[in-house]
C-alpha distance (Angstrom), angle and dihedral (degrees) to the residues before:
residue distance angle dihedral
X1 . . .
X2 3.91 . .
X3 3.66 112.4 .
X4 3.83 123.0 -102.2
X5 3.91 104.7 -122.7
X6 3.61 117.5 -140.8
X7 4.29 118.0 -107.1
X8 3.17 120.4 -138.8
X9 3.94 94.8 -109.0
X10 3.77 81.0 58.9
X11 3.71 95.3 59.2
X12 3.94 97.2 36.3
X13 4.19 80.1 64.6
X14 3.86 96.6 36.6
X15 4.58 81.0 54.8
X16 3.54 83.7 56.1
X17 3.50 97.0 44.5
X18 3.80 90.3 52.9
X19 3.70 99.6 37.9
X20 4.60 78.3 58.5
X21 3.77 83.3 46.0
X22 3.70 88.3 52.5
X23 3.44 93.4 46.7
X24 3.34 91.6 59.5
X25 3.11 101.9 51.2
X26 3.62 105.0 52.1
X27 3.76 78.5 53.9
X28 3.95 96.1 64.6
X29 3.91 84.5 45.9
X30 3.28 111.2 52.2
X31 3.97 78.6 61.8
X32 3.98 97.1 55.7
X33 4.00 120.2 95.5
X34 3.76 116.3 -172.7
X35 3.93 120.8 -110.8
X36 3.84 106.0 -98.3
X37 4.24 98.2 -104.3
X38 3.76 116.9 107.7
X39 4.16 84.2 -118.4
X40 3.21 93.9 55.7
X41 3.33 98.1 53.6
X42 3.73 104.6 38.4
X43 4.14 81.5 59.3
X44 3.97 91.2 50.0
X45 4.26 83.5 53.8
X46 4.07 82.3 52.3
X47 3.47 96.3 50.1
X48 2.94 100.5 51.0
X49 3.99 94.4 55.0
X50 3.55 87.5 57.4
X51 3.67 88.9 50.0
X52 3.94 89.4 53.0
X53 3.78 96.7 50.8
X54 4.07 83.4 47.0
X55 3.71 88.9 58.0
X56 3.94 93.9 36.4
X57 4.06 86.2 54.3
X58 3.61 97.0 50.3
X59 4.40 87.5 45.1
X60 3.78 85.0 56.5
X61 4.10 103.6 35.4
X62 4.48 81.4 54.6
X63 3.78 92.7 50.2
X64 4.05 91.5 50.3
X65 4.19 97.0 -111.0
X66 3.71 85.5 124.1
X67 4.26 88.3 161.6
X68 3.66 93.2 55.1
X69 4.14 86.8 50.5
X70 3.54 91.5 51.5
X71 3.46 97.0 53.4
X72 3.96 88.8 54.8
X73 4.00 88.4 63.3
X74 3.82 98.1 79.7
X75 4.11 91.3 43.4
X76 3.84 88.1 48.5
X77 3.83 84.7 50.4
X78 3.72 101.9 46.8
X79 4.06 92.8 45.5
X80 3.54 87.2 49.8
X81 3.98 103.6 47.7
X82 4.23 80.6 36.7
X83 4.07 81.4 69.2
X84 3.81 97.4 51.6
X85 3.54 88.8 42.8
X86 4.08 94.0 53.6
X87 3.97 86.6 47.5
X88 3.48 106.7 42.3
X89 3.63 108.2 22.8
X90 4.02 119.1 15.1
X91 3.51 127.3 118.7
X92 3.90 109.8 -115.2
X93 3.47 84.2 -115.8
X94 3.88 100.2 62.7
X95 4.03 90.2 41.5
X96 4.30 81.8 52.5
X97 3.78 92.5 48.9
X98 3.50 96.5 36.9
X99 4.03 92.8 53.7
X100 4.22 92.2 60.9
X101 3.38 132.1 118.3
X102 4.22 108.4 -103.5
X103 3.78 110.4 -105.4
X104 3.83 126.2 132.5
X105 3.50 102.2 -83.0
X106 4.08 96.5 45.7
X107 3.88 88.6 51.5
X108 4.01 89.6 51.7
X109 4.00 89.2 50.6
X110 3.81 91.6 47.0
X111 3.88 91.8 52.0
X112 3.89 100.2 100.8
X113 3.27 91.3 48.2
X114 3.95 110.4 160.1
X115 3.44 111.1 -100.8
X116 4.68 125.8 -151.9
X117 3.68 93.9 -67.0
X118 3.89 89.1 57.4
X119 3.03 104.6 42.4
X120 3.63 90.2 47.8
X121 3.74 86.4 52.6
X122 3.63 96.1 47.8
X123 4.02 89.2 49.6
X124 3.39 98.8 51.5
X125 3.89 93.1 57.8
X126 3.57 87.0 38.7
X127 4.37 107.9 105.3
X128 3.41 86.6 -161.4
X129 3.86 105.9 54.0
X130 4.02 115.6 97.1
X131 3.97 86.1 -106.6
X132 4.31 89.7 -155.7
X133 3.39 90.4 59.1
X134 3.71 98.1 48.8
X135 3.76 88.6 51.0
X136 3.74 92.0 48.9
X137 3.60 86.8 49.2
X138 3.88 98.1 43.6
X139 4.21 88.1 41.0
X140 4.17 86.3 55.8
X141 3.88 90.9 48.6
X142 3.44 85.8 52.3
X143 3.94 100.0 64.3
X144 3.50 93.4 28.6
X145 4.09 120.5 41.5
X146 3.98 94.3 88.2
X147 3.97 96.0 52.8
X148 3.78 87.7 38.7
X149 4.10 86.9 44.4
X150 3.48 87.2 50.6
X151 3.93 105.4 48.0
X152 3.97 86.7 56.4
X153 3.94 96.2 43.6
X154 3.89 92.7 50.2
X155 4.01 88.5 -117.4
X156 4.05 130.5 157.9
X157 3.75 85.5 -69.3
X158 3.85 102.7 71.5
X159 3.55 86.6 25.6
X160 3.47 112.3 65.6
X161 3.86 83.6 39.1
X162 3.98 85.1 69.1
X163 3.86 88.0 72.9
X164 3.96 106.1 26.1
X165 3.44 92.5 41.9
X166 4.23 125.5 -152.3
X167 3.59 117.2 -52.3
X168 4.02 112.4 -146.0
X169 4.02 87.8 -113.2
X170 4.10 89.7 63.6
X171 3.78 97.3 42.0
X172 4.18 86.9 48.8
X173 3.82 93.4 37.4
X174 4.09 93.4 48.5
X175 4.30 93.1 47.0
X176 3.24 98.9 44.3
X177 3.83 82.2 60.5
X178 3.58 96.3 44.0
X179 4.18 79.6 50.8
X180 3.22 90.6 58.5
X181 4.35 95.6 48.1
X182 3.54 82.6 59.2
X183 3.95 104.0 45.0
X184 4.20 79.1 55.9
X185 3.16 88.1 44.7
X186 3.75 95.6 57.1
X187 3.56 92.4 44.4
X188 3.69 94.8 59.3
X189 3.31 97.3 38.7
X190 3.91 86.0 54.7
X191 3.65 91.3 45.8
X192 4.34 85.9 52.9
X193 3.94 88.8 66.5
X194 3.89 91.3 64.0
X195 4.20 83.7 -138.5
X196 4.34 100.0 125.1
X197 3.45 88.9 -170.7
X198 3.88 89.3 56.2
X199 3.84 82.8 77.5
X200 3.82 100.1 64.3
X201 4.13 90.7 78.4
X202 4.28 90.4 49.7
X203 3.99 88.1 52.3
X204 3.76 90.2 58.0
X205 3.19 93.7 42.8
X206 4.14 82.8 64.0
X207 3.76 89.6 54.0
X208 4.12 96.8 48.6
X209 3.36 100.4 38.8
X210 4.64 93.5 34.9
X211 4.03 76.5 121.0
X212 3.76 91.5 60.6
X213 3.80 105.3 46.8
X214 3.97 139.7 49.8
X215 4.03 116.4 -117.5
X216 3.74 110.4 -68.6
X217 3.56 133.1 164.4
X218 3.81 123.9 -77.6
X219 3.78 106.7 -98.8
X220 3.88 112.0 -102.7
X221 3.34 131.6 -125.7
X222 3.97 127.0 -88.6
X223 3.58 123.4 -84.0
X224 4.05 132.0 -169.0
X225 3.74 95.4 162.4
X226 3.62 93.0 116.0
């Protein structure tokens, strides 16, 4: 069966959906404080990016600059997969050098910094990394890293969409996933506070906002065992 595309009535109420969805969110955050480990808290600071290139997406998709939200999807990514990585799966010495103050020197030590095929690497060996989520993450990389790639390079993706424009199908299809970023995002930004029953508000937040977001896992329960 052919899929139904989305109008753009459809989207103009799925944007207001999401910008209540966003709401939300922000909401539940501005609650959260980080567990008191260095780790812990150099994750939160990661999180939180991805959060703000969520938000920044969203800003830009409702004011029509649908290229310039695009190329927020692979930044989004990367800070978010950057925060499972510095949970699960750094070396104490990256979470260390990744938790100083910017001057000069700390910027030259942080250079090498490992970038998504690393970390993805590093979290698949890692026992304690939620090994779903790292798939689900790794499987969306996957089908998505050249069109993201392209959208921040200035390649044939963003510009052929100069003259055809953004059907309603590609704005829908691109923040749903940029939804979805952030509902991780919550979760393990939730999980960061050590506080399990800090998760009960991001699992209803799945329910009212189902409408909003592709299928993702149930958010998992805190854990300070580290």
């Amino acid at each position: 069966m052919q899929r139904k595309l989305v109008t753009a009535q459809e989207l103009d109420h799925f944007l207001g959906r999401t910008t209540n969805f966003h709401s939300a969110v922000m909401a539940h955050l501005e609650e959260l404080v980080p567990y008191e480990d260095q780790r812990f808290v150099v994750a939160f600071q990661s999180g939180l990016l991805a959060v703000e290139h969520a938000t920044s997406a969203l800003l830009l998709n409702l004011q029509g600059f649908h290229t310039s939200s695009c190329a927020l999807m692979r930044p989004q990514f990367e800070a978010h997969l950057r925060g499972v990585w510095l949970m699960y799966a750094a070396k104490d010495s990256w979470v260390g050098k990744l938790s100083e103050p910017l001057t000069e020197d700390s910027a030259r030590r942080s250079n090498k910094i490992p970038m998504p095929a690393v970390m993805f690497e590093e979290l698949r060996q890692s026992p304690e990394a939620p090994q779903p989520v790292v798939q689900q993450l790794e499987e969306y990389s996957e089908v998505t890293w050249r069109a993201l790639s392209s959208y921040n390079h200035g390649g044939l993706h963003p510009l052929s969409r100069v003259t055809s424009g953004f059907p309603a199908q590609l704005v829908f299809d691109v923040q749903r996933n940029s939804n979805a970023m952030l509902a991780l995002s919550a979760q393990l930004l939730t999980i960061l506070t050590g506080v399990p029953s800090a998760m009960e508000p991001v699992r209803r937040l799945h329910v009212e906002f189902a409408d909003c977001l592709p299928i993702i896992p149930r958010p998992p329960t805190a854990d300070t065992s580290r």
